[in-house]
C-alpha positions as CSV (number, residue, x, y, z in Angstrom):
1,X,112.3,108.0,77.0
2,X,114.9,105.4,76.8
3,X,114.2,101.8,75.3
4,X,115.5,99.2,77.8
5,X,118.2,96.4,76.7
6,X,116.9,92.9,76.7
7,X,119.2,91.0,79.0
8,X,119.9,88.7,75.5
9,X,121.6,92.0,74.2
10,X,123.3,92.8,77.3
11,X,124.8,88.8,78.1
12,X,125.8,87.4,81.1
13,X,127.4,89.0,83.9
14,X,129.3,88.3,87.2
15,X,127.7,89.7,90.2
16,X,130.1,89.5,93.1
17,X,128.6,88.4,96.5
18,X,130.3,90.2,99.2
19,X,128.8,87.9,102.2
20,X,130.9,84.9,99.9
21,X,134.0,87.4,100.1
22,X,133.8,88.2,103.9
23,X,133.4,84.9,104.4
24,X,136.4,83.8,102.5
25,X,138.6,86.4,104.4
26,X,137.9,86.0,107.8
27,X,138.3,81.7,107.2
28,X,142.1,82.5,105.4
29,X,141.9,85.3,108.6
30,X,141.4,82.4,111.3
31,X,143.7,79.9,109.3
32,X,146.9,82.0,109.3
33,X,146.0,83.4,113.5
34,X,145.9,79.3,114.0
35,X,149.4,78.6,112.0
36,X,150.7,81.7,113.9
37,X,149.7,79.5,117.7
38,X,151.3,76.1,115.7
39,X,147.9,74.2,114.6
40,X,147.8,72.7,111.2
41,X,145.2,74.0,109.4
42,X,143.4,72.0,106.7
43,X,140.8,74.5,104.6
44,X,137.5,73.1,102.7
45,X,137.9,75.3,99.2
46,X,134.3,74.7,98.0
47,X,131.7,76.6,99.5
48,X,129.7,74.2,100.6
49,X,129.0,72.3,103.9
50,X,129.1,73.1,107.6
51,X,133.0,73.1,107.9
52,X,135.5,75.7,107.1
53,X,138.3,74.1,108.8
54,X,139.9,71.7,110.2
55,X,142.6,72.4,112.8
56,X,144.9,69.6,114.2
57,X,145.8,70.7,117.8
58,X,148.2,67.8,119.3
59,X,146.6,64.6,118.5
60,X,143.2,66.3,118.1
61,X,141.3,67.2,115.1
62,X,138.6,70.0,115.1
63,X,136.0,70.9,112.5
64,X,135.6,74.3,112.2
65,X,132.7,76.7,110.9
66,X,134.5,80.3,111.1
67,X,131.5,83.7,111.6
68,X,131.7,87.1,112.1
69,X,130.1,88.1,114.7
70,X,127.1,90.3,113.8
71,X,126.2,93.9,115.5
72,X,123.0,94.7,116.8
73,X,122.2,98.5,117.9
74,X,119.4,97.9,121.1
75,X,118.5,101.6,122.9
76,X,120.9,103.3,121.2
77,X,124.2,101.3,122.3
78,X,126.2,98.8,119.4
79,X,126.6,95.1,120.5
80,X,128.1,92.1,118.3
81,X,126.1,88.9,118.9
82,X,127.1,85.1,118.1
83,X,124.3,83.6,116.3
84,X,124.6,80.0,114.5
85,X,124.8,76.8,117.1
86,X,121.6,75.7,117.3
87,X,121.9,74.9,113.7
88,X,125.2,73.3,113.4
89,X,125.8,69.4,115.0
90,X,127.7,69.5,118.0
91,X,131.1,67.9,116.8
92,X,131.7,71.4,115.0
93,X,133.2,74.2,116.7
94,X,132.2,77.8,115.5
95,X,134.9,80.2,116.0
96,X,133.9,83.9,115.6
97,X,136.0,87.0,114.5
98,X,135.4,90.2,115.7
99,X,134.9,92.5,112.8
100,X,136.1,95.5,114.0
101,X,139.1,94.6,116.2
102,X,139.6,91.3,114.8
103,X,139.5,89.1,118.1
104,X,139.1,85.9,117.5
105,X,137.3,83.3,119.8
106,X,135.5,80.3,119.9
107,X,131.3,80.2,120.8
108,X,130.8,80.2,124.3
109,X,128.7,77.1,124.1
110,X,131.0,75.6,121.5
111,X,134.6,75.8,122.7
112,X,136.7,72.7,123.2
113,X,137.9,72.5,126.9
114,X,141.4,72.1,126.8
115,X,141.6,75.2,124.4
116,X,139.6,78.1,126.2
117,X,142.6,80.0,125.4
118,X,144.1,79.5,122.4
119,X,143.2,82.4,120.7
120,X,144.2,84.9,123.4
């Protein structure tokens, strides 16, 4: 039988969260596909808050919350779902990324309407 180290003996250590690291990939993800169609791009490099980023579209500015969309299996067959507006405030447009094929598009319910489609 083995005698467990106290965590004293063993010290600190870095645990990586991958949900921080998707995250942070699909937001530098949507930033460049948003350069690429001629938006600026502003980015919120903390972690916290509702916005992830803010695009300047001609005289308009947009906050952003970027998502991936998430896959539910229901009898058998694979669907990605958009989950998230009901608890964001209504001036913030979630755009969701596809994380398979890497589509990109706005929430149905949350998609400013003189940009239906800029990411097509």
């Amino acid at each position: 039988m083995q005698q467990r180290q106290s965590l004293a003996a063993i010290g600190q250590r870095y645990i990586e969260s991958n949900t921080k690291r998707t995250g942070d990939f699909y937001e530098y993800y949507v930033a460049l596909e948003a350069w690429k169609r001629k938006a600026e791009v502003f980015m919120n490099l903390g972690s916290s808050g509702k916005t992830d980023l803010i695009l300047k579209i001609g005289d308009r500015l947009l906050e952003c919350d970027v998502k991936v969309r998430k896959h539910n299996i229901v009898n058998g067959k694979l669907y990605y779902c958009t989950r998230g507006s009901k608890t964001f405030p209504k001036h913030i447009f979630l755009i969701y990324v596809h994380p398979v094929t890497g589509e990109i598009d706005w929430h149905k319910d949350r998609n400013p309407d003189f940009l239906e489609d800029f990411w097509k």
